[in-house]
C-alpha positions in Angstrom: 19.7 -23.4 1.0 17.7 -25.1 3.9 16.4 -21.9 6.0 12.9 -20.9 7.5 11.5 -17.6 8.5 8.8 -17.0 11.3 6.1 -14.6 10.5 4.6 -12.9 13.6 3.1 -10.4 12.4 0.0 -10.0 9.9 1.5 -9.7 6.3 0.6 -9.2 2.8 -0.7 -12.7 1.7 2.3 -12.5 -1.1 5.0 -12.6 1.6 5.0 -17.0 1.4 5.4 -17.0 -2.2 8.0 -14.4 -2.3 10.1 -16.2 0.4 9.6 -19.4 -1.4 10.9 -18.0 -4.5 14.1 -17.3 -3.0 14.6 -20.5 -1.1 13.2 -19.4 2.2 10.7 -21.9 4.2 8.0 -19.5 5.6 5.9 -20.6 8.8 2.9 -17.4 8.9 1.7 -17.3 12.3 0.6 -13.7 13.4 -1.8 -15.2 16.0 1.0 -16.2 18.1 1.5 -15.2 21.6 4.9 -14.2 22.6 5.4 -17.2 24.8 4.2 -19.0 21.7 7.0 -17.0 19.9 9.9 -17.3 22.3 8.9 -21.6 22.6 9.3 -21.5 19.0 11.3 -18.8 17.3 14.5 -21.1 18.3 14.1 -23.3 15.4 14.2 -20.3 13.0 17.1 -18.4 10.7 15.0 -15.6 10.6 12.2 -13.5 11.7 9.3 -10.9 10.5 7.3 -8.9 12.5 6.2 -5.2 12.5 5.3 -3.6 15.7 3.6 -7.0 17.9 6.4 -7.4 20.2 9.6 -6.1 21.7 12.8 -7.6 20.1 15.2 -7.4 23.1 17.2 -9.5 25.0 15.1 -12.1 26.4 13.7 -12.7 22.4 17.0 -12.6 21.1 18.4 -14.7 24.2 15.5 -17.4 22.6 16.2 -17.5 18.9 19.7 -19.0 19.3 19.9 -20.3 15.5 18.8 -16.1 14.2 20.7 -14.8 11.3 17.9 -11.8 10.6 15.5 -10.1 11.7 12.8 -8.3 9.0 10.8 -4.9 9.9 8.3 -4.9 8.1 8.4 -0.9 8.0 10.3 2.0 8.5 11.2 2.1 12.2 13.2 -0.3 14.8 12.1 2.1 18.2 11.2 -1.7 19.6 14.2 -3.3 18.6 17.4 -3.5 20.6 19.8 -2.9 17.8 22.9 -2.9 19.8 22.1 -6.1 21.4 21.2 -7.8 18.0 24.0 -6.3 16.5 26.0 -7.9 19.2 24.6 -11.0 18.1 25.9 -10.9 14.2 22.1 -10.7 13.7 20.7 -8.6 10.6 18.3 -6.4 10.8 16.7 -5.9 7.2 14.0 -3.1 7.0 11.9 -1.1 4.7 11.6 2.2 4.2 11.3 2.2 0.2 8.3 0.6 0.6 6.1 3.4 2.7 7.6 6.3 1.8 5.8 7.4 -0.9 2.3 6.3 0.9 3.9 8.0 3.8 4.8 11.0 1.8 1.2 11.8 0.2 -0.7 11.5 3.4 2.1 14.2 4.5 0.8 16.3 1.8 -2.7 15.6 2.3 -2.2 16.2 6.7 -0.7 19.8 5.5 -3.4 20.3 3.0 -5.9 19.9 5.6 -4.8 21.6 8.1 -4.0 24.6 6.2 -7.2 24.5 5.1 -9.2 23.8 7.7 -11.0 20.8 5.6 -11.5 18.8 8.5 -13.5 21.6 10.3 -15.2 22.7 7.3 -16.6 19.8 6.3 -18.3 19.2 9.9 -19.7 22.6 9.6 -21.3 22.1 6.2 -22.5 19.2 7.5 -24.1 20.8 10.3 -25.5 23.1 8.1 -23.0 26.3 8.3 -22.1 27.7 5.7 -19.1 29.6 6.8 -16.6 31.0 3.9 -14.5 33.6 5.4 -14.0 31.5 8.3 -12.3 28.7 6.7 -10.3 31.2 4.3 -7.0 29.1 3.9 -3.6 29.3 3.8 -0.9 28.9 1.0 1.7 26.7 1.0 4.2 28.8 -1.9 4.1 31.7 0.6 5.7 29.5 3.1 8.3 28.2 4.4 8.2 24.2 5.3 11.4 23.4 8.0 12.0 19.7 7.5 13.5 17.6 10.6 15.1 14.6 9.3 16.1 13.7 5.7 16.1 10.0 5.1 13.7 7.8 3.2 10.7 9.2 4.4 11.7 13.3 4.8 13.0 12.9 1.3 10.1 11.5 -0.2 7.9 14.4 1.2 10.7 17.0 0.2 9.7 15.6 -3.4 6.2 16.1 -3.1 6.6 19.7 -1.8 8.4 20.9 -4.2 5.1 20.9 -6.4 3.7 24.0 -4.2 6.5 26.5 -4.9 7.2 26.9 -1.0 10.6 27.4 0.3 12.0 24.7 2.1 14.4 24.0 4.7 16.1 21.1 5.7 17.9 20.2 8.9 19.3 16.6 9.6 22.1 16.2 12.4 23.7 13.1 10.4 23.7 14.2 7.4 25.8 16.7 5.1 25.8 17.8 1.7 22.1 17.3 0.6 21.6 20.9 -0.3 20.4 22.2 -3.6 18.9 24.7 -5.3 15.7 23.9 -3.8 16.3 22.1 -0.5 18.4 24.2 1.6 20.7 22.2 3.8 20.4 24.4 6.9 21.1 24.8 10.9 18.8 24.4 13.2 19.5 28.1 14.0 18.5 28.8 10.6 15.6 26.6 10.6 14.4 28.5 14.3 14.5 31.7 12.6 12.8 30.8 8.9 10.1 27.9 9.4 6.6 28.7 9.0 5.7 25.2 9.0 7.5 22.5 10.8 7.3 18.3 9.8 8.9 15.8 11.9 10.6 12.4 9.6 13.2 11.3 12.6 12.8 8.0 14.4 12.1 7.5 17.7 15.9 7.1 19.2 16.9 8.0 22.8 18.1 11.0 21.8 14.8 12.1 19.9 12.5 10.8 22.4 10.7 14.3 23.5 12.9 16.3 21.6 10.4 18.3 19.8 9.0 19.8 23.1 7.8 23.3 24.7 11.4 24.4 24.8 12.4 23.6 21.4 9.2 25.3 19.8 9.5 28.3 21.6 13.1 28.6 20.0 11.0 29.3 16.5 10.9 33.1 15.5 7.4 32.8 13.9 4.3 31.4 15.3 4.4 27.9 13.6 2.1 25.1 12.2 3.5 21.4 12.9 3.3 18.5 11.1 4.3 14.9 12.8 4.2 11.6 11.0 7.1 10.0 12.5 6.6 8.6 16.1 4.2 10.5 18.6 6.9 10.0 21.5 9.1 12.9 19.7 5.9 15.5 20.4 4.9 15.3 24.3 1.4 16.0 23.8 1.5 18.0 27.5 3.8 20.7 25.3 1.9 20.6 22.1 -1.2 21.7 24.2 0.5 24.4 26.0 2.2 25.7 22.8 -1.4 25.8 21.3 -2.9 27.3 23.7 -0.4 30.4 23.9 -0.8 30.4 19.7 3.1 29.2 19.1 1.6 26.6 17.1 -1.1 27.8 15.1 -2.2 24.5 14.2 -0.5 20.6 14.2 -1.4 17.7 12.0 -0.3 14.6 13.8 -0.4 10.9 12.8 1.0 9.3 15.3 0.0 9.6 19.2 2.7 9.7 22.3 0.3 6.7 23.2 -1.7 4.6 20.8 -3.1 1.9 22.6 -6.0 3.9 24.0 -6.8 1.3 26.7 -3.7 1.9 28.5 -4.0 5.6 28.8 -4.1 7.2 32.8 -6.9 9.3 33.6 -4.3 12.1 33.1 -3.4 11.0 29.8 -7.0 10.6 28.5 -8.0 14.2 29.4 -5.3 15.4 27.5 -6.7 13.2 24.7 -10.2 14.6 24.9 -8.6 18.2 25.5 -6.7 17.6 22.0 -9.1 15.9 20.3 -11.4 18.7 21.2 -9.6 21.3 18.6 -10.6 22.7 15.6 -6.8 23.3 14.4 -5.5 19.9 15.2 -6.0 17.3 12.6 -5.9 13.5 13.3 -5.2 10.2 12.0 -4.9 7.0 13.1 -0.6 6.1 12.3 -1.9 5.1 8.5 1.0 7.6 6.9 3.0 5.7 4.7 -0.4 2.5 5.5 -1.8 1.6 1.7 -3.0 -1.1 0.1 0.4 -0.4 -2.9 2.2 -0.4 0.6 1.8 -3.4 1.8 2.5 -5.2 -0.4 5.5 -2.9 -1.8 7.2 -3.7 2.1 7.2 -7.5 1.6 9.1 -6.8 -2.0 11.4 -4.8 -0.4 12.1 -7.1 2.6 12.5 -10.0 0.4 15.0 -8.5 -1.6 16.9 -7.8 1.0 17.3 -11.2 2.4 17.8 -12.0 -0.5 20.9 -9.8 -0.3 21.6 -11.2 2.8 21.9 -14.4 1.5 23.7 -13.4 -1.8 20.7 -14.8 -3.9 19.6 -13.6 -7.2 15.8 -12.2 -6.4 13.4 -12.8 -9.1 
């Protein structure tokens, strides 16, 4: 087999290797520009990349010999999947290999919060010594709503289960999950039950600001919310409001509505500041599901898979 695979994105270094092992030329070249890209990506079968550039037409309209395209994660929010599809173009990507990374940093954002670690350990620091003030909150005497159950919302049902807390699950596309202790459930159930509420849906047209002000206020209890799927679900306008009138008791949030800081409006940067500014919101920088195991784990998974794709026996 005489195929080659672009790299534009930054990689484990064992993503040549595995390619090579299965036949696969790789050219790694995440310093490329995309005019670099779209001069080039023409001469390629297939393609890697995680989040440096759009895959839409005008990519697609370039790379006229592309049999596959590789996420090298969970999401395809900057892919145009109908048009690539259109294409008889693959898309391969990899959710096996973050979800357990993804999972535990769940864990540890809902530990935290509930906790009030984050604020705690700034006080001691500060010298404050503050006990009943950062009394915490127990997960088995609550109820944890889930949002989604693929890869990543089963993976963090998993981990849960370990507390004793009751948990709900809600997923539009899916039926027949439910056991003894995962609860397949409606979202009417889920409004009326949820003490805590985590988000593992992509970012889709349909769940673009879905979580929002009016969704929230459908909840009978005051909530906590936990969001380490794609910031563009949570409108960060709504999530202040809902704190402020104490719907949401507190939020643990990986992922922003805009991560490239530099490209934030004046408007959008105060409501930065004005989040970043709470004591019950705890922060990361989109590293769920980001570990050293990880990365590496995603090119294993991606390789098998084109592997797959090309009906060759993996190593």
């Amino acid at each position: 087999m005489n195929k080659k695979c672009l790299i534009i994105d930054d990689m484990h270094e064992s993503i040549v290797s595995l390619l090579a092992e299965i036949g696969i030329e790789a050219t790694y070249a995440p310093g490329m520009t995309r005019a670099e890209i779209l001069n080039t990506v023409g001469d390629y079968e297939g393609i890697l990349v995680r989040s440096k550039t759009t895959i839409d037409k005008e990519f697609i309209d370039h790379a006229q010999k592309l049999e596959f395209i590789g996420r090298a994660g969970a999401g395809l929010d900057k892919i145009d999947v109908e048009y690539v599809e259109s294409k008889n173009i693959e898309i391969l990507n990899a959710p096996e290999g973050n979800r357990d990374a993804l999972a535990e940093h769940a864990v540890g954002l809902l530990l935290s919060m509930l906790n009030n670690i984050n604020a705690a350990d700034q006080q001691v620091r500060n010298w404050i010594w503050d006990r009943e003030g950062n009394r915490g909150v127990e997960l088995s005497d609550k109820t944890v709503g889930i949002v989604g159950y693929g890869y990543m919302g089963q993976a963090f049902v998993q981990r849960l289960r370990a507390f004793d807390c009751r948990i709900l699950v809600y997923d539009k596309y899916k039926k027949g999950f439910g056991t003894k202790k995962v609860e397949e459930v409606s979202l009417e159930k889920l409004f009326s039950k949820t003490d805590i509420l985590s988000l593992h849906v992509p970012l889709t047209p349909e769940t673009r600001s879905w979580i929002n002000k009016d969704f929230i206020q459908q909840f009978r209890k005051d909530i906590h919310v936990l969001n380490t799927a794609r910031g563009e679900i949570l409108p960060i306008k709504d999530l202040l409001e809902l704190l402020d009138d104490g719907k949401v008791l507190g939020a643990a949030l990986d992922v922003l509505e805009k991560e490239k800081f530099n490209q934030l409006s004046d408007e959008e940067k105060t409501r930065f500041e004005d989040l970043f500014s709470r004591k019950n919101v705890v922060l990361s920088p989109h590293v769920a599901g980001w570990t050293f195991a990880s990365y590496k784990r995603i090119n294993e998974v991606l390789v098998s898979k084109i592997a797959t794709h090309y009906r060759i026996e993996a190593n």
